[in-house]
N, C-alpha and C positions, 0 to 999 in steps of 0.2 A: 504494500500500500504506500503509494507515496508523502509524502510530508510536506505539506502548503505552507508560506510563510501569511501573516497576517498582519495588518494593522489596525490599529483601533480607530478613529475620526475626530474621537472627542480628546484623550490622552495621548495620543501619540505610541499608544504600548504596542512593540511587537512581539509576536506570540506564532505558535507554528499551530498546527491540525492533523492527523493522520485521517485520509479520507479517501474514498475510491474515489478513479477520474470521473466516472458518470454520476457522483453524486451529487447533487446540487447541496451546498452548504450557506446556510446562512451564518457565519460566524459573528458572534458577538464579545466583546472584550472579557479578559476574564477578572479584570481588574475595576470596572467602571459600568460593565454590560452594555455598553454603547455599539452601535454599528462599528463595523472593521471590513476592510477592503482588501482584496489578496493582492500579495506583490509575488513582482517576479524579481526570482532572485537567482546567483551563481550556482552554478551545481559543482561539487569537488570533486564528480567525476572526470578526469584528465587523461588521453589516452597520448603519451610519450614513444619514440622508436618508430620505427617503420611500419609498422603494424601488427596489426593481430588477427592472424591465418590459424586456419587448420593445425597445419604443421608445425605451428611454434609451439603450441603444449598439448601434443600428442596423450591421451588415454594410456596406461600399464598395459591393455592388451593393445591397443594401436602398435606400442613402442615391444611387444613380442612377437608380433604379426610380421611387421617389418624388418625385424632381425634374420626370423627365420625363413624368410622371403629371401635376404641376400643370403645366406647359409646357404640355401638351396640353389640358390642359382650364381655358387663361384664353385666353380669347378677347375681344379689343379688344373694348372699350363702343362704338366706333362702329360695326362690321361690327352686334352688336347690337342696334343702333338702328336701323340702315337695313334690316335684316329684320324687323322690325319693322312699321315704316312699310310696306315693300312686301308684308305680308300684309293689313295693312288695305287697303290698293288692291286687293287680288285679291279681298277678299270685298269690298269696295264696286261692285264688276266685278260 
């Protein structure tokens, strides 16, 4: 639920509200019970770096998924080589 900031009209008091977006709020001071008017104010969320993707903070199974993905597909340069070698001999056959 987000948190509204408020003002009062009469006293000047600000004061926050926890309320859904769809609900209409009439706030009232909680100091003087006067009308108050919502302000818009900074939000602290800040997002810093290059971004925020998928891949920058991969899930425990994402991050064993992909291990054994490259496991599986580095296969020794010499197994490599010598199939290799033994296709050429089969079409020199």
């Amino acid at each position: 639920m987000p948190i509204y900031e408020y003002q009062c009209r009469k006293c000047n008091e600000v004061f926050e509200i926890f309320h859904k977006i769809d609900e209409d709020c009439n706030a009232a001071c909680p100091k003087c019970l006067g009308p108050a008017k919502k302000l818009i104010s900074a939000t602290s969320f800040i997002l810093k770096g290059s971004g925020f993707y998928v891949n920058d903070y991969p899930s425990q199974s994402r991050k064993e998924a992909s291990k054994s993905e490259k496991e599986s597909s580095e296969t020794p340069k010499s197994l490599k080589a010598e199939d290799k070698t033994a296709e050429k001999k089969a079409d020199i056959k």
